[in-house]
Structures are given as C-alpha cells and as structure tokens.
C-alpha positions in Angstrom: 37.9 11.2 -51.0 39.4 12.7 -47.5 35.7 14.1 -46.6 33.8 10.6 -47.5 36.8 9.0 -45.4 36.4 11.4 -42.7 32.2 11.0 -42.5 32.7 7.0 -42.5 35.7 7.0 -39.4 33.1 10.0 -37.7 29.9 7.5 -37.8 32.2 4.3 -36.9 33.4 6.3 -33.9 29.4 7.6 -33.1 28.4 3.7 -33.8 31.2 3.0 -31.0 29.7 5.0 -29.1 26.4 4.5 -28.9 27.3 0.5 -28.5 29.6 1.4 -25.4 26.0 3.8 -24.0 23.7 1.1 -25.1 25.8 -1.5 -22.9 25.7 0.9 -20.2 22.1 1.3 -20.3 21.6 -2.8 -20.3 24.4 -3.5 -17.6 22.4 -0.4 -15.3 18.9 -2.2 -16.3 21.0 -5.2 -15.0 21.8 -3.1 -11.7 18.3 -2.0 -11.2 16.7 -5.7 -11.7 19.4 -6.8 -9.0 18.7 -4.4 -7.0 14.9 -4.7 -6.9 15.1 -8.0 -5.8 16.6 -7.1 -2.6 14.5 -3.7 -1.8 13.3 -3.1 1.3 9.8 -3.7 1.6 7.1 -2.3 4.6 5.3 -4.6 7.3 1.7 -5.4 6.5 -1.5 -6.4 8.6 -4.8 -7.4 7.6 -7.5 -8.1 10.0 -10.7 -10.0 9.5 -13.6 -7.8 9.3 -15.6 -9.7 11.9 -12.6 -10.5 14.3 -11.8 -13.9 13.3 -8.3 -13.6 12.2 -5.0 -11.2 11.9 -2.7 -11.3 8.8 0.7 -10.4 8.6 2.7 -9.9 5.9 6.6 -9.5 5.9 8.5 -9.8 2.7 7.5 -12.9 0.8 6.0 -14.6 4.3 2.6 -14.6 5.2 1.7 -15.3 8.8 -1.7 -15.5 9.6 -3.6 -16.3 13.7 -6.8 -17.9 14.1 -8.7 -15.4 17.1 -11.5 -17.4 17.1 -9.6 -20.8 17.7 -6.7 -19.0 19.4 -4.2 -20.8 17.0 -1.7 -20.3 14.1 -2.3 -20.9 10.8 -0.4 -23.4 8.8 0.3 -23.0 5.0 1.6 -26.5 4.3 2.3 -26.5 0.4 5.4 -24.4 0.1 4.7 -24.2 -3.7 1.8 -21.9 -2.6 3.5 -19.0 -0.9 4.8 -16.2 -2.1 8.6 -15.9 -3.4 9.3 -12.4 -3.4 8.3 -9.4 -1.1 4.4 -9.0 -0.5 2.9 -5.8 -1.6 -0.6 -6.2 -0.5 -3.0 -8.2 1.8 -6.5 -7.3 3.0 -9.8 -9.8 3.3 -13.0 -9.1 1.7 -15.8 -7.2 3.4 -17.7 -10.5 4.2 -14.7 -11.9 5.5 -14.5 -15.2 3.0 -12.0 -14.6 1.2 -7.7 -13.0 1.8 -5.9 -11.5 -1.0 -2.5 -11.5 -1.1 0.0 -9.9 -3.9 3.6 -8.1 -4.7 6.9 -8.2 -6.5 6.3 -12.2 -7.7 4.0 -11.0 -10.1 1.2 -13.4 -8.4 -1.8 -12.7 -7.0 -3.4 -15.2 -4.6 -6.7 -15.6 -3.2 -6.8 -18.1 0.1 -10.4 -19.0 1.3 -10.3 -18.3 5.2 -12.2 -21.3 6.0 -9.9 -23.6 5.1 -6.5 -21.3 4.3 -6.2 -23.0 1.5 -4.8 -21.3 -2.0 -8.0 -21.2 -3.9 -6.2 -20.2 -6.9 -3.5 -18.0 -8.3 -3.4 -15.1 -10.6 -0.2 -13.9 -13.0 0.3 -10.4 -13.1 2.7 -8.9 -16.2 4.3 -6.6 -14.1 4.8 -6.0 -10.2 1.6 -5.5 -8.0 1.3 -2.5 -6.0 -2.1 -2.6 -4.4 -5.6 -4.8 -4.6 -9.3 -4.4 -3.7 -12.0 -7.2 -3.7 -15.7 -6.3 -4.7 -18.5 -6.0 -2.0 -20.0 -9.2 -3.0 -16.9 -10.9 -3.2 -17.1 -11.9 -6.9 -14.0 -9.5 -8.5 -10.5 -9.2 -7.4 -9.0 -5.9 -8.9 -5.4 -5.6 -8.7 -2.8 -3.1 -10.2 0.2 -2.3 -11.3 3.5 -0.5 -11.2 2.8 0.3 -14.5 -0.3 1.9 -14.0 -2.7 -1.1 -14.9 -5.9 -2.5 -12.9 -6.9 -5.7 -13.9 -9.8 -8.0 -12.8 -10.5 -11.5 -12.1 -13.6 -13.4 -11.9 -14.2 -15.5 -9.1 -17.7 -16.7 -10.1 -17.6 -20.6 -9.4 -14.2 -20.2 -7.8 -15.3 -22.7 -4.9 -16.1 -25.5 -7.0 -12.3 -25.0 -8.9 -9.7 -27.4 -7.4 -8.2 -25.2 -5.3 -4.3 -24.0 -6.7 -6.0 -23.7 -9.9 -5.2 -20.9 -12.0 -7.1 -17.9 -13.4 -6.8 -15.4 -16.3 -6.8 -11.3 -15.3 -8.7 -9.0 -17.4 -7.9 -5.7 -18.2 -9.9 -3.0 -16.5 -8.6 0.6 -17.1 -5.2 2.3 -16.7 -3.3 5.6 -15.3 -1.1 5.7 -18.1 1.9 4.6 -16.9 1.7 6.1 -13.4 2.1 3.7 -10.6 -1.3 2.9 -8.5 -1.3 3.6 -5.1 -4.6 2.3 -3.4 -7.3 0.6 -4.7 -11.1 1.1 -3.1 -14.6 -0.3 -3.8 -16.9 2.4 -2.6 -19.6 1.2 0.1 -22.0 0.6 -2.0 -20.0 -1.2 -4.7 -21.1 1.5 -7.3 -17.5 2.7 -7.4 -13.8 2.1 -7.9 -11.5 4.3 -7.1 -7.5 4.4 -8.1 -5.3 6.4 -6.6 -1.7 6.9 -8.3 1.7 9.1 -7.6 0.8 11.8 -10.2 -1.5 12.9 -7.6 -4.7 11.9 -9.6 -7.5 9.8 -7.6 -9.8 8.2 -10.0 -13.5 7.8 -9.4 -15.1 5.0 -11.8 -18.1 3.4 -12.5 -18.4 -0.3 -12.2 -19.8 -1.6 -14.3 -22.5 -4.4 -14.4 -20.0 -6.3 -17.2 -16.3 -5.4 -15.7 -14.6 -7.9 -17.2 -15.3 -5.7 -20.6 -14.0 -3.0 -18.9 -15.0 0.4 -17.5 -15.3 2.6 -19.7 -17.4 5.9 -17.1 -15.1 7.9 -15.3 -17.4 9.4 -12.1 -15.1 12.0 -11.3 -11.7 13.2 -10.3 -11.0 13.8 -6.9 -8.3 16.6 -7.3 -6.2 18.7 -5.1 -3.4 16.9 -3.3 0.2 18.5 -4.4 2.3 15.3 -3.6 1.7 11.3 -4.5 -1.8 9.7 -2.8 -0.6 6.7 -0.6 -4.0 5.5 0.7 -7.6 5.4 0.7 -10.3 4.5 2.8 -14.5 5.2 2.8 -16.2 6.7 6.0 -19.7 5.8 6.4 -22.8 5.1 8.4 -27.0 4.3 8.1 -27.3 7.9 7.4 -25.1 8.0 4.8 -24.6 4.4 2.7 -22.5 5.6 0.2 -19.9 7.8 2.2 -17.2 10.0 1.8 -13.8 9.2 0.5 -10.4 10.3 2.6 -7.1 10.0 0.9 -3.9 10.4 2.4 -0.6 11.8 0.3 2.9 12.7 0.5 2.0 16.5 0.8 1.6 15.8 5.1 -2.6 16.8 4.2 -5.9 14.2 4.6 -8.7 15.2 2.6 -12.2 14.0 2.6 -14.1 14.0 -0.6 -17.7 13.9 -2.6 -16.8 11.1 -5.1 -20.5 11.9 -6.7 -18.9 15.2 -7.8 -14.9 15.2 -7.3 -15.4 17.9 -4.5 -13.0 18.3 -1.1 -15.1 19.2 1.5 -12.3 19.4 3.8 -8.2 19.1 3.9 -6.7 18.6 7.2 -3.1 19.5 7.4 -2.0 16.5 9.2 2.2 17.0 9.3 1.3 20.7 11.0 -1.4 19.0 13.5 1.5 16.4 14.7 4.1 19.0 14.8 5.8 17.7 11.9 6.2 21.2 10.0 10.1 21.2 10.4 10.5 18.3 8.2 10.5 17.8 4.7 7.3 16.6 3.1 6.2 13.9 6.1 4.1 11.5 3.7 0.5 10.2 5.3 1.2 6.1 5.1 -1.7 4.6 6.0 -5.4 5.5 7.0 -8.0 3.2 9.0 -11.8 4.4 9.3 -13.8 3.1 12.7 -16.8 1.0 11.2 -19.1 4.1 12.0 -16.7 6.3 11.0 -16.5 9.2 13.1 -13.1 8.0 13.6 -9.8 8.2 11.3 -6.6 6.8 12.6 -3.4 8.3 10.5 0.2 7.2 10.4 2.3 9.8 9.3 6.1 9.7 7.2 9.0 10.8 9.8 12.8 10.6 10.4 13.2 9.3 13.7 16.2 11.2 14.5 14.5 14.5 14.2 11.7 13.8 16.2 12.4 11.3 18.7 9.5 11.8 21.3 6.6 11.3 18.6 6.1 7.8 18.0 2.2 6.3 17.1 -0.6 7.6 15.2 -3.0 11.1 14.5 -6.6 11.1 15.8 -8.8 12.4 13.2 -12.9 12.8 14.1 -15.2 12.8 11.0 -18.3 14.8 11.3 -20.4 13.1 8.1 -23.2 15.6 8.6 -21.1 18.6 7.9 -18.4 16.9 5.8 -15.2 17.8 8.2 -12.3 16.4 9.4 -11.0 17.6 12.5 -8.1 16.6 15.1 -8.9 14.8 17.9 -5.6 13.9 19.5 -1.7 12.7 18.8 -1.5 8.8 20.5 1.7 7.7 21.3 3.4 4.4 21.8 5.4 4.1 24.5 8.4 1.8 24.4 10.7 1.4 21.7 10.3 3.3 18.7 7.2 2.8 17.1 6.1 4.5 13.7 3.2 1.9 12.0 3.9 1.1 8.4 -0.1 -0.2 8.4 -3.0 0.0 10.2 -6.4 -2.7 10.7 -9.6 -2.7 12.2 -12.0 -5.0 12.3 -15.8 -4.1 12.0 -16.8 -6.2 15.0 -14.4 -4.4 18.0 -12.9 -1.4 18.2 -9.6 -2.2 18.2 -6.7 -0.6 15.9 -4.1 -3.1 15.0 -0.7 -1.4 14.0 2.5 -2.9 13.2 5.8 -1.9 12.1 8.7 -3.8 10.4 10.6 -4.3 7.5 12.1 -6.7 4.8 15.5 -7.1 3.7 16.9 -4.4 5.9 20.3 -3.9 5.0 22.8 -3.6 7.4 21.0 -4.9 10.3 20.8 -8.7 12.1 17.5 -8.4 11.7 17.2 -8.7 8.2 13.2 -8.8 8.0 11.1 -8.5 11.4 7.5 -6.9 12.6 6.1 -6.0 16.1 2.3 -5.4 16.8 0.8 -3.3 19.0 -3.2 -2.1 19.6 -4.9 1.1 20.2 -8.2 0.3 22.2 -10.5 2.7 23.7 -13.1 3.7 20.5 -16.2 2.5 22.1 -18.5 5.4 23.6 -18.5 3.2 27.1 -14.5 3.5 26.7 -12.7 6.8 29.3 -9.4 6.6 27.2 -7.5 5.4 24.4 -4.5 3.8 25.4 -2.2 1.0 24.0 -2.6 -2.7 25.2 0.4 -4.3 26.9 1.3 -7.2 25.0 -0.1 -9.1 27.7 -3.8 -7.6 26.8 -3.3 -8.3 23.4 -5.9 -10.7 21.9 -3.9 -14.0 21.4 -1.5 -12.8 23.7 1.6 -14.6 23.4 0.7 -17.1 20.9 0.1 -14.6 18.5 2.4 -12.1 18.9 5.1 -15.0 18.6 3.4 -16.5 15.1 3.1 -12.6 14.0 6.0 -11.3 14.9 8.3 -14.4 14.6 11.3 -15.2 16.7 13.8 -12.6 15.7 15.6 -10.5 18.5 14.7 -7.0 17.7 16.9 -3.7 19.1 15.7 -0.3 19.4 18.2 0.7 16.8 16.8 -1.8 14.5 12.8 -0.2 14.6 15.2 3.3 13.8 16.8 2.3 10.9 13.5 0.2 9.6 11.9 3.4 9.7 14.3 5.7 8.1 15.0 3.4 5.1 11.8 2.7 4.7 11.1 6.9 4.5 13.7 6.6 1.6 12.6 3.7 -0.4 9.0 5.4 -0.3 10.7 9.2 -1.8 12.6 7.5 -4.1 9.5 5.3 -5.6 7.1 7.8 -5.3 8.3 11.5 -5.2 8.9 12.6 -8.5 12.6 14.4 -8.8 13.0 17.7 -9.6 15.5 18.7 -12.5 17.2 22.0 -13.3 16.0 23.0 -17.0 19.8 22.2 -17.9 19.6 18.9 -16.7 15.9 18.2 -18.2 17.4 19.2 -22.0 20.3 16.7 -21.6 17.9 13.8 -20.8 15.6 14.9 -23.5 18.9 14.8 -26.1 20.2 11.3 -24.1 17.2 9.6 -24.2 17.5 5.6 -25.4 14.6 6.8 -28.2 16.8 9.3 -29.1 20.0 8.3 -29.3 19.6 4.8 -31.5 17.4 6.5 -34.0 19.7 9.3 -34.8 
C-alpha cells in the first residue's frame, strides 16, 4: 500500500512538472512569436533590368522611382501593401513584372507598367527569398522552413488584378531555411541555396507545377551558411557559372553541370577582414558581361572603422577564376550595403544600407543609396556618385530614402545589429557534448511521451 501510494504522489508530482515545463515552453513560443514581429530586418533594392526603375524595400514599405519618367510611384490601395517586414524584391529578367515577399506570409507580384498588384500569393510559413523564371511564367518562392513553392502566372494579365493564386509545391531542404533562390541563364536550372551549407542544382522541369523531381548536382564546399547567389555569363558562354557567397568570408564560382568549384576566393582575407570572427559575404551583383563581381562583406564597425563599401572581384569565364580587383570605399558616413543592383542597360551598382525596427534608435527604420559607376571599358575610375550625380537626383533619393533624419551613429548600430540578427538566424550554435545530451533528454518529444 505505502509503495502504490508513493508511485501515484511520484507521477502526480512528474505530471506537475511537466505541466509547469510545458507552460514554459508555450509562454517562450509566446516570447519568440512577439519577438519576431519586431526583428530587425535589412534594407533592400531592386533595380529594373533595362534602367527603368529602382525598388526599395524597408520593413513592410515598398518605395519604388520611375527613371524613365523621373517620378515616384504611388501604391494607392493600402490593402495591397505589405504588413510586416519585406524579405525579398527583385523584377524579372524582361523587366515586366516586381516580386515582392517576407514575414506576412504573402507574396505579391506588381506588373511594372501599371504598378498595380496583379495578384497575391499565401505562403504557410515566412518567405525568405524568391526567383521568377526567364520567360516570366513561374514565381518560385521559399521558406523558412525549407520549402520552394511555385505559382503559375500563365493568363495572369487577363486576371482582375488583386486576384489571388494557389502555390504549388516544388521541392524542399528538409527543414533548412533557403537562402537564395536562382534560375540559371538559360532557364534549364534552379538552384537553392540554404544555411546547412548545401546549394542545390535542379532541373526544371517542362511540368513544374508537378514538381521537380532531377537533382543536377550539388555544388559543395562552403563551411558556413550560403547567403547569396548570382550567374556570370556572356555569348561565349550562355549557360554560365554559378558564384555563391557564405558566412565562411570565401566566394566560390562553380560548374553547376557537374557540382565542381573551379575557384574559392577568400574574400574576408582580401579585404583585410582576417581579425574578425567569421565576416559573412551579404550580397553579390554580377556586371551583365560578367567579368565583374561586386561583394558586400559582414563587419563590426567598431573594429574596422576605415573600411566601408564593397570587394572588386574580376571573373575570367575562359579560365573559370575569380580574382581581386580592388577594395571601393564610400566616403562619408558609415556605409556597409545590406544589397546590391545593377541593371543590364548601364553600368551602374546601386547599393543601399538601412534597417527596420532598430531598436534603440530615433530612427526606427531608414535607408540611404549610394552608386558605384565607372564599369564601362571607356570609364578611367570607379568612384562613388555624389548624391547630386545620382540618376533622379533629389527626387529619388527623397521617395527612396524617405524623410527621416539619419546620424552617423544610427548607420553604426544598423550595421552591428543587423551582423547579429544574421548569426543568430543563420549560424548554427555550437554545444558542448554535455549540453547536447540534456537537450536530447529535455526535448518537448521526449518529455510528454515519457
């Protein structure tokens, strides 16, 4: 009798417990879902491949400029923008259509004729990155989750536009969150890149909306999480080469036929970034020849004050090497792009920098542009434009960047927090064998099935 006693007060007091952990665990979930809603989020740009517009993206606005008319855009339906942090924006290669998508779970495709929301696509889980098809039919998005998913746009402009579409499954990382997203220049490919370090080469299919079920290749090699991709290419070589940028500080250029590097360039060590820990690659822009790669590189500020602006990368296709060209700075305030845009038409680099819900700063969410020019052959230097040169000039630097007051301390701490929120997405953490048992025995799976 005192033993069957003694087991029934021992599971009431493990059933107490696991009630008290279970609430823990909801009101942290609780904690996380709060939290998420106010994390910072990066600065984006966008520019039309023929010149005709610029795209900015900061938090859940979009501002967009008209080059061609030398105007602003207007969204005028407020039902149609965005109402949580953007994720990612680019055009399609034939310029028609913008694609916009992030932590609202929506997708939106905006025809940039007209700028008006031709329709919008519900995504389960948070987007991290989209790519649009070479003749402008698909819209791939994935994400956080490891998911790509595909939309048709077949008949799209004969739709009332604000409709909505249904996304398709197209393949998965298994649960590791997607990266970059990239249509190959010839459209024969798709490649995914994640934070497990993977980049995924696949075939696309005639039938995507079934799926695709060919994997190319793996391109393999990098040590730390991919971050971007972009194709170099030229008439002598259609389909191209692939160069990814990751947290381990390298940029490698790849045969996606085959999964091969052909070359890794150690991009921290070139910039004179080797005292710092792990200084990620952010974002990487091909010239539309490209014998050109621009890099913006990961870095605290306060460590290394004096380099500010991007790494000059020349691409030899013929012998499948990257090598450095040159560091650009910015002068000015401090300056470290969180995206980079070129349009096919002019050699021009956009960059901008910026944030979204900053904490502890004025200015909460803000963004500043500036352009590298000097890529033509006819060019003597490459310098940065005054914002007086800037295409647009004032006009669009003040629908871009908006009104806000911005203070050199405020670019500092953009960029530093920033640096964190990326590590802390995308680094993986690194447990002691002690610590890696106790999660094991803690786990939710294990705990309320014992």
């Amino acid at each position: 009798m005192e033993e069957t006693q003694m087991e029934e007060e021992c599971k009431e007091e493990i059933n107490g417990t696991q009630i008290e952990e279970k609430e823990s665990d909801e009101i942290q979930m609780e904690e996380r879902d709060s939290n998420s809603q106010t994390e910072v989020a990066p600065a984006l740009i966008a520019v039309h491949p023929f010149d005709q517009s610029v795209a900015v993206a900061v938090g859940s606005e979009l501002r967009i400029f008209n080059l061609a008319k030398n105007c602003s855009v207007s969204i005028e339906s407020t039902e149609m923008l965005h109402k949580d942090a953007i994720r990612a924006v680019r055009f399609s290669d034939k310029g028609k259509l913008l694609v916009s998508a992030g932590d609202d779970k929506l997708v939106k495709i905006w025809s940039t004729e007209t700028w008006q929301c031709l329709c919008t696509v519900n995504s389960e889980k948070r987007v991290s990155a989209v790519a649009i098809s070479k003749d402008e039919q698909y819209v791939c998005f994935a994400d956080k989750f490891g998911v790509v998913w595909i939309v048709d746009l077949v008949g799209l402009a004969e739709n009332q536009p604000g409709s909505n579409k249904k996304a398709a499954e197209l393949f998965g990382h298994y649960c590791s969150i997607i990266t970059s997203l990239e249509f190959s220049p010839n459209g024969s490919f798709i490649v995914s890149a994640d934070r497990d370090f993977k980049i995924r080469v696949s075939v696309f299919p005639r039938s995507p909306l079934k799926g695709v079920h060919e994997i190319q290749s793996f391109c393999l090699g990098h040590s730390e999480f991919v971050s971007c991709l972009t194709f170099v290419h030229n008439s002598d070589f259609p389909q191209g080469f692939l160069v990814s940028g990751s947290g381990d500080s390298t940029v490698c250029l790849w045969d996606v036929t085959s999964g091969l590097a052909l070359c890794t360039s150690e991009v921290g060590k070139e910039a004179n970034l080797s005292e710092e820990a792990h200084p990620a690659v952010i974002d990487l822009c091909a010239t539309g020849d490209g014998s050109l790669v621009a890099v913006a590189i990961q870095r605290q500020v306060s460590k290394v004050p004096w380099l500010q602006g991007i790494l000059l990368l020349s691409c030899d296709l013929s012998a499948g090497k990257l090598s450095t060209l040159k560091v650009i700075p910015v002068p000015g305030e401090t300056f470290i792009p969180t995206r980079l845009g070129m349009a096919l038409s002019k050699n021009l680099l956009w960059m901008v920098t910026g944030a979204s819900n900053l904490p502890g700063s004025k200015a909460t969410s803000f963004a500043r542009i500036r352009i590298l020019s000097g890529f033509n052959e006819s060019d003597t230097e490459t310098r940065v434009l005054e914002d007086q040169e800037i295409p647009g000039g004032e006009k669009l630097l003040e629908k871009l960047q908006g009104s806000v007051s911005v203070q050199g301390a405020d670019f500092s701490a953009a960029a530093d927090t920033l640096n964190a929120a990326m590590s802390s997405l995308l680094r993986k953490k690194q447990y002691s064998n002690e610590k890696r048992e106790f999660r094991k025995k803690t786990r939710n799976d294990k705990k309320y099935n014992q």
